[in-house]
Structure formats: structure tokens, C-alpha cells
C-alpha positions as a Markdown table, in Angstrom:
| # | Residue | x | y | z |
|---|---|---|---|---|
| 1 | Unk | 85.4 | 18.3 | 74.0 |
| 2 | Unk | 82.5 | 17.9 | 71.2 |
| 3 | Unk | 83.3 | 21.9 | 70.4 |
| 4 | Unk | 86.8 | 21.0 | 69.7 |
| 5 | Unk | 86.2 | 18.0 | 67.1 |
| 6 | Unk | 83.0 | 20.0 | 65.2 |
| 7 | Unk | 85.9 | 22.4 | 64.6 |
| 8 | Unk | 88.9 | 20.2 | 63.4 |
| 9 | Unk | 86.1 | 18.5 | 61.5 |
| 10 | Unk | 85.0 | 21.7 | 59.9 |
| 11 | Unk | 88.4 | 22.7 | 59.1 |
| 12 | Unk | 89.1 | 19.5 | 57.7 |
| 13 | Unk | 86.2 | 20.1 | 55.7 |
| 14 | Unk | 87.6 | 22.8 | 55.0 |
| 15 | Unk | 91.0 | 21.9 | 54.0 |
| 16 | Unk | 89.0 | 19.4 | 51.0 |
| 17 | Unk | 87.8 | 22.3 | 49.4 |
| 18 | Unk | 91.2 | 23.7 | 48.7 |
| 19 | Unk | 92.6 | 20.4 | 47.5 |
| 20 | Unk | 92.9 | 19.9 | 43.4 |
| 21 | Unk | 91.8 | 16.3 | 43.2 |
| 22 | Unk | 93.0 | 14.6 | 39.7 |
| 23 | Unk | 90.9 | 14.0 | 36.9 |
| 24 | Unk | 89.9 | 10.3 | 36.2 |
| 25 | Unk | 92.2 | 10.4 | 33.1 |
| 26 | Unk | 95.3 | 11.5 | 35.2 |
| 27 | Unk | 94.6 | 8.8 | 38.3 |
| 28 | Unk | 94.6 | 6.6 | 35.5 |
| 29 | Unk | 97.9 | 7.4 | 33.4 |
| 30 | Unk | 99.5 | 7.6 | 37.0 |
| 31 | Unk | 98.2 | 4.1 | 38.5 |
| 32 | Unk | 99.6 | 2.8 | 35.3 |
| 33 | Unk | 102.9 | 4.4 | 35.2 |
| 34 | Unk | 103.5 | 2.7 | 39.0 |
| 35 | Unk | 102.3 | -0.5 | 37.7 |
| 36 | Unk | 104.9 | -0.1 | 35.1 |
| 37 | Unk | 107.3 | 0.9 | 37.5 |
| 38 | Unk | 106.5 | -2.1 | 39.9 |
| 39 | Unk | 106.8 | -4.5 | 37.0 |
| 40 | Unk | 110.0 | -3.3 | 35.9 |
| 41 | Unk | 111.3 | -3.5 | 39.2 |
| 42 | Unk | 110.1 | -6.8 | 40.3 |
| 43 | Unk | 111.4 | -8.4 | 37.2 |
| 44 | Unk | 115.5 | -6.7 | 38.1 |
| 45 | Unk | 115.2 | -8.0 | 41.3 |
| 46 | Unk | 114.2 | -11.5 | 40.3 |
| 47 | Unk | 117.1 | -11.5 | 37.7 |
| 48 | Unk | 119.8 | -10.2 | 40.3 |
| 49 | Unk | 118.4 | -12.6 | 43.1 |
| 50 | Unk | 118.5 | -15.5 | 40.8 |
| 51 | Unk | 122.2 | -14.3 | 39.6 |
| 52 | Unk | 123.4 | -14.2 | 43.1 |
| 53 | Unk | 121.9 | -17.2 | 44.6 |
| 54 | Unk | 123.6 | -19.0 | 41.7 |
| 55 | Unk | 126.7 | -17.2 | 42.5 |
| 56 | Unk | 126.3 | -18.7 | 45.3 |
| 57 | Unk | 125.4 | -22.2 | 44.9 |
| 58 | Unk | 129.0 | -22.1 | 42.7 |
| 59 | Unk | 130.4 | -21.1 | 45.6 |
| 60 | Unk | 129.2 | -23.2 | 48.4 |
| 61 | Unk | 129.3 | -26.8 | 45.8 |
């Protein structure tokens, strides 16, 4: 049992030395594109839920 996690462990291990881990400058550019992207988004769904539950209100009384 102990054999058999050293070995996923060391292949895990492994596995981190092939990945390409981003530079600082790139994890930041892309954490601000998604904040961007989040804002953007948050602010169309505010418009269209507050256009539709007007819609709505018109439509109820």
C-alpha cells in the first residue's frame, strides 16, 4: 500500500517538472482580464434582470 502512494507521489512529482508554470507578469494580465470579464458580465446581468423584473412589474400592476 505505502509502495503504491511513494510512486503516484513520485510521478506526480514528476508530472510538476514538465509543467510550464506562468510568469508573474502573465498570472497577472490574465487575473485581470477575468476580473474584467466578471465585471462586464455582472454589470449585463444586472441591467437585463432589472429590465425584465420591470417588464414584469408592468405586467402584473
Amino acid at each position: 500500500m505505502f509502495k503504491r502512494f511513494r510512486k503516484f507521489l513520485s510521478e506526480v512529482k514528476a508530472e510538476f517538472k514538465k509543467v510550464t508554470w506562468p510568469t508573474r507578469e502573465q498570472t497577472l494580465k490574465q487575473t485581470g482580464v477575468v476580473l474584467v470579464i466578471v465585471a462586464i458580465t455582472g454589470v449585463f446581468l444586472f441591467i437585463v434582470d432589472f429590465g425584465f423584473s420591470g417588464f414584469i412589474k408592468m405586467i402584473i400592476g
